[in-house]
ROTOR-27045 format. One line per field, with one value per residue: residue number from 1; z, y, x of N, C-alpha, C in turn. Coordinates in nm, 3 decimals, decimal comma. Example, Ala and Ser with C-alpha at 12.3 -4.5 7.8 and 13.67 -1.06 7.14 Angstrom:
2
num = [1|2]
n.pz = [0,780|0,708]
n.py = [-0,569|-0,225]
n.px = [1,319|1,285]
ca.pz = [0,780|0,714]
ca.py = [-0,450|-0,106]
ca.px = [1,230|1,367]
c.pz = [0,780|0,787]
c.py = [-0,330|0,003]
c.px = [1,320|1,290]
% end
This chain:
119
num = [1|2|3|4|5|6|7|8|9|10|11|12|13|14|15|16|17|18|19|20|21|22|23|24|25|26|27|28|29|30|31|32|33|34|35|36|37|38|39|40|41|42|43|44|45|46|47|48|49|50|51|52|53|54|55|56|57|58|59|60|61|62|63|64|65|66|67|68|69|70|71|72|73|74|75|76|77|78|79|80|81|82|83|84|85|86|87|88|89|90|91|92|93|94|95|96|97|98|99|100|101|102|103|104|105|106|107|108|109|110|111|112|113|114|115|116|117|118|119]
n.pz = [27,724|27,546|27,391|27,644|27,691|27,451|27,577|27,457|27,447|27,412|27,252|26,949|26,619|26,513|26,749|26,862|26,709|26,710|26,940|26,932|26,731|26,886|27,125|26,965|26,907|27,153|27,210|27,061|27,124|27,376|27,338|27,149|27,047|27,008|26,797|26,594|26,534|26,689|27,009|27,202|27,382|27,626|27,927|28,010|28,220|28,238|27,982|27,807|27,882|28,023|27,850|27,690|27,860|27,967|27,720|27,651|27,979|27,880|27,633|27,729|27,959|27,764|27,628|27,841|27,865|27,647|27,661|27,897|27,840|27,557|27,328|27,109|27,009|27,054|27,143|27,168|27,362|27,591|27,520|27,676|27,931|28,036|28,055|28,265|28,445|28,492|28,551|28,455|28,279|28,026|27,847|27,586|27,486|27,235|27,074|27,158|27,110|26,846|26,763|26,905|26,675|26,436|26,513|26,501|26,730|26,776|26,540|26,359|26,319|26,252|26,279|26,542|26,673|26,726|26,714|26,845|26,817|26,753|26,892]
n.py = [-1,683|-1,512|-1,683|-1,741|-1,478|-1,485|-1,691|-1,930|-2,270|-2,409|-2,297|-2,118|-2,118|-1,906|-1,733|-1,741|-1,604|-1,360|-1,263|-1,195|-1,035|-0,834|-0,816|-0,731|-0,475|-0,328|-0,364|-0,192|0,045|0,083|0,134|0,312|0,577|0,848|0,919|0,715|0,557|0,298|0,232|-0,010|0,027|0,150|0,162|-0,036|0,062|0,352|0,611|0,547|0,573|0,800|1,014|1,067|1,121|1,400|1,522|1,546|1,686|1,922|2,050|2,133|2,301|2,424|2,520|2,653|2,909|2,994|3,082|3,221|3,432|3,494|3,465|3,253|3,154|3,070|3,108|2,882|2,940|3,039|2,790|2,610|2,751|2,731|2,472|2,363|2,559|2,382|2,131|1,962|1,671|1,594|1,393|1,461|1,729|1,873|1,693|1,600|1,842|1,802|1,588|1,690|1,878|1,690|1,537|1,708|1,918|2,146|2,378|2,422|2,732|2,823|2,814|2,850|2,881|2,842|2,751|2,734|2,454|2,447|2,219]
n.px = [-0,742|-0,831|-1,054|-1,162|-1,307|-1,497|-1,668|-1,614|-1,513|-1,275|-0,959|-0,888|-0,664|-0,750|-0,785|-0,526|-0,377|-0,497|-0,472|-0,185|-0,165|-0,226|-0,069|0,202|0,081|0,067|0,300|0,423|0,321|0,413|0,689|0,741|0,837|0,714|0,772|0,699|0,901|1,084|1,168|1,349|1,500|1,364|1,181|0,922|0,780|0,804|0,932|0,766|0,503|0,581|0,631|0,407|0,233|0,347|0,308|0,043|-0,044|0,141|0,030|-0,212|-0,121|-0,042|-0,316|-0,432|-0,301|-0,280|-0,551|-0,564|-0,421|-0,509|-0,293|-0,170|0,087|0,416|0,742|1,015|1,155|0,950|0,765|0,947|1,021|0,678|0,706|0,870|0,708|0,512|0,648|0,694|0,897|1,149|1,370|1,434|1,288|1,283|1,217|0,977|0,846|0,811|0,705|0,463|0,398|0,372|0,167|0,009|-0,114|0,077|0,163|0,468|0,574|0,827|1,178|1,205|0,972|0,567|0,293|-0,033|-0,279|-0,612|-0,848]
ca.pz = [27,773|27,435|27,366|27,698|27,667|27,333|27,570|27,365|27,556|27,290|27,205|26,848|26,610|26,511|26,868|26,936|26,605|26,722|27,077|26,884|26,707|27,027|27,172|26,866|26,890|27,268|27,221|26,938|27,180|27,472|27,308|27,052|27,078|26,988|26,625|26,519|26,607|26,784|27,124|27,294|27,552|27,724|28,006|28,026|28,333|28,213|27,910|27,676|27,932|28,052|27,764|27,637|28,013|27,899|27,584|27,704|28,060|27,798|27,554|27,858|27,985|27,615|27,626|27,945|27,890|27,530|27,730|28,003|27,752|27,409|27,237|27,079|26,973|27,170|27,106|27,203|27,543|27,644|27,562|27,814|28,078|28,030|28,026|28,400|28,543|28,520|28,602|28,264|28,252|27,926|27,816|27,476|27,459|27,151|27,018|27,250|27,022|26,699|26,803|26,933|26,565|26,396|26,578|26,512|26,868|26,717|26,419|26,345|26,224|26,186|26,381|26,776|26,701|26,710|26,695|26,927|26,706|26,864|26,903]
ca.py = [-1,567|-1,430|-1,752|-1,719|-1,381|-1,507|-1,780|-2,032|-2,360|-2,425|-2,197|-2,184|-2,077|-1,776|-1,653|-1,706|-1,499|-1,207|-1,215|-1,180|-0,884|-0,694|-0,779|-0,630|-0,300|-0,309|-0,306|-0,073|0,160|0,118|0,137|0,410|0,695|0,893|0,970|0,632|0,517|0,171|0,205|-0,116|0,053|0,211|0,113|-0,008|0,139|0,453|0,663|0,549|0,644|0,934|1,101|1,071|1,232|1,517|1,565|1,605|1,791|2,047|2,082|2,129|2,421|2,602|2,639|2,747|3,001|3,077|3,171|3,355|3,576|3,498|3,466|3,132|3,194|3,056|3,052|2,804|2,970|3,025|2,666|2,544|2,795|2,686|2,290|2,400|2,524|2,253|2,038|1,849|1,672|1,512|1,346|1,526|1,869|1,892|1,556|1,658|1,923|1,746|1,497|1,720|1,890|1,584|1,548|1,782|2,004|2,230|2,400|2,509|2,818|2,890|2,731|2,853|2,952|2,726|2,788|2,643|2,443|2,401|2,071]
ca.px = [-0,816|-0,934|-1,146|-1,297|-1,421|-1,630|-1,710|-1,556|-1,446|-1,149|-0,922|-0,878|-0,545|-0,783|-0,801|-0,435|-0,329|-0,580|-0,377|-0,077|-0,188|-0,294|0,071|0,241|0,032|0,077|0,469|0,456|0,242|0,508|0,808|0,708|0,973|0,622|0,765|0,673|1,037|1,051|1,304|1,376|1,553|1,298|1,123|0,767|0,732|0,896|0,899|0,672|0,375|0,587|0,621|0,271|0,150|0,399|0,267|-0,067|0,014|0,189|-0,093|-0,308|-0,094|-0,097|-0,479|-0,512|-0,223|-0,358|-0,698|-0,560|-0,317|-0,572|-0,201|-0,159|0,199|0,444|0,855|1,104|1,205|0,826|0,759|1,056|0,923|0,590|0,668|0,904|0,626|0,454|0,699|0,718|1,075|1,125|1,501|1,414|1,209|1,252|1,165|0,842|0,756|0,798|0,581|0,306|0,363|0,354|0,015|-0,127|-0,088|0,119|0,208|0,568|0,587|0,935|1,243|1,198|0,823|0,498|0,142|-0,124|-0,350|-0,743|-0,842]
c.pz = [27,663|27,421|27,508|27,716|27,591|27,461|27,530|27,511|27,489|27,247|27,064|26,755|26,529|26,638|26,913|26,847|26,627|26,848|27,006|26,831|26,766|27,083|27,079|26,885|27,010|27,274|27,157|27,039|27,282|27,439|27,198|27,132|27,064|26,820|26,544|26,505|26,725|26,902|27,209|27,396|27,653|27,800|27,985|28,152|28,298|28,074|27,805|27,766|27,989|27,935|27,688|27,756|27,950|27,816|27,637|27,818|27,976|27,708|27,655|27,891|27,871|27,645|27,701|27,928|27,773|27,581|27,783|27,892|27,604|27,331|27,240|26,981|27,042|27,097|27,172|27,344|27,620|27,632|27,675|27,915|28,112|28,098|28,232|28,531|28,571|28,555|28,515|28,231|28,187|27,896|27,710|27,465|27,359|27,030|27,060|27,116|26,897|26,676|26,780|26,750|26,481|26,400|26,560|26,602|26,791|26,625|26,395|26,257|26,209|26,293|26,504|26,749|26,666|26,738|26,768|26,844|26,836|26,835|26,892]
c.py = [-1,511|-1,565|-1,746|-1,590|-1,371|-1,646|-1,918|-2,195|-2,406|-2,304|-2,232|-2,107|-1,895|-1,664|-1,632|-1,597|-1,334|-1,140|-1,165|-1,032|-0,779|-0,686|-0,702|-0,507|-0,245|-0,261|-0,197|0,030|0,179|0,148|0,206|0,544|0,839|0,968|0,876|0,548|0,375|0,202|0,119|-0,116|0,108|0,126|0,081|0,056|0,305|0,572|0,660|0,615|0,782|1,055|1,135|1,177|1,355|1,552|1,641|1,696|1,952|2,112|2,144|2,269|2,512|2,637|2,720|2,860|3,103|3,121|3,254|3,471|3,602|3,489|3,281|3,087|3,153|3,007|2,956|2,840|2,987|2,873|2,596|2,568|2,748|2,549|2,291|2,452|2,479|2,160|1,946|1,825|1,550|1,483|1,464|1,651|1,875|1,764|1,586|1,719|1,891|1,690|1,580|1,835|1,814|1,567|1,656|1,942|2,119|2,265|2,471|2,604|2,899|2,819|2,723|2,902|2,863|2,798|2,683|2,594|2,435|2,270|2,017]
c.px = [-0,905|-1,068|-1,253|-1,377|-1,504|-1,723|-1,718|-1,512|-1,330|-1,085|-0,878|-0,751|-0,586|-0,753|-0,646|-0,350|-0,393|-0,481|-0,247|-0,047|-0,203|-0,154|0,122|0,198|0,053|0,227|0,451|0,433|0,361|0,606|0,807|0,751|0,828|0,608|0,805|0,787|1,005|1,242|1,298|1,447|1,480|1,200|0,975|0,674|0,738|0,858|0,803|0,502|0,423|0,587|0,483|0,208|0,245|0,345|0,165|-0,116|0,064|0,080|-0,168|-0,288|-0,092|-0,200|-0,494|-0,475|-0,233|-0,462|-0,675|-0,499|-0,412|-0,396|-0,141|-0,009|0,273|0,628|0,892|1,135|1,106|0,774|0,830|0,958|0,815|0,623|0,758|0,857|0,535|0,498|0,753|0,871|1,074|1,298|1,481|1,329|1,226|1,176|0,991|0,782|0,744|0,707|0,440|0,273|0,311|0,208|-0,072|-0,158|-0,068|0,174|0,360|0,545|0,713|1,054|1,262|1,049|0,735|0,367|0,043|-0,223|-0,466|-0,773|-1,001]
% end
């Protein structure tokens, strides 16, 4: 497949080492716990794209909720609420928020309190 998208009529042991590389990053991507953590138990149907839609679903609801209120502050029990009414059902919530720290999202600022970063 990779040689025929150059067009190639041979596939060659360049093209099958490039495929190789794209699988590798493909697992990594599915089976990435999202804090760089490799889990071979999880589904490819399953968590590795659900938790990413969470992530971003949640981010989603800070801004809006930082706009409507202007307060970009948000503890531990307002995150839940928040992520509940949206619907957002994660094995881990807190793993969640590490992540979206990690990333960037949000900033801890103290152990139940987090800061909406802008993006």
């Amino acid at each position: 497949a990779r040689a025929k998208l150059e067009l190639k009529e041979v596939a060659t042991k360049s093209d099958a080492e490039d495929v190789v590389e794209i699988m590798k990053h493909s697992l990594a991507v599915t089976y990435s716990d999202g804090l760089g953590n490799l889990d071979f138990e999880r589904s490819q149907l399953g968590s590795g794209m659900s938790q990413r839609s969470a992530a971003k679903r949640l981010v989603n609801a800070l801004h809006s909720h930082a706009q409507r209120t202007n307060q970009k502050q948000f503890d531990l029990q307002m995150l839940r609420s928040i992520a509940d009414k949206m619907n957002i059902k994660v094995m881990d919530f807190q793993g969640l928020l590490n992540s979206l720290n990690e990333q960037g999202f949000l900033l801890k600022k103290g152990p139940k309190l987090y800061q909406l970063q802008t993006i």
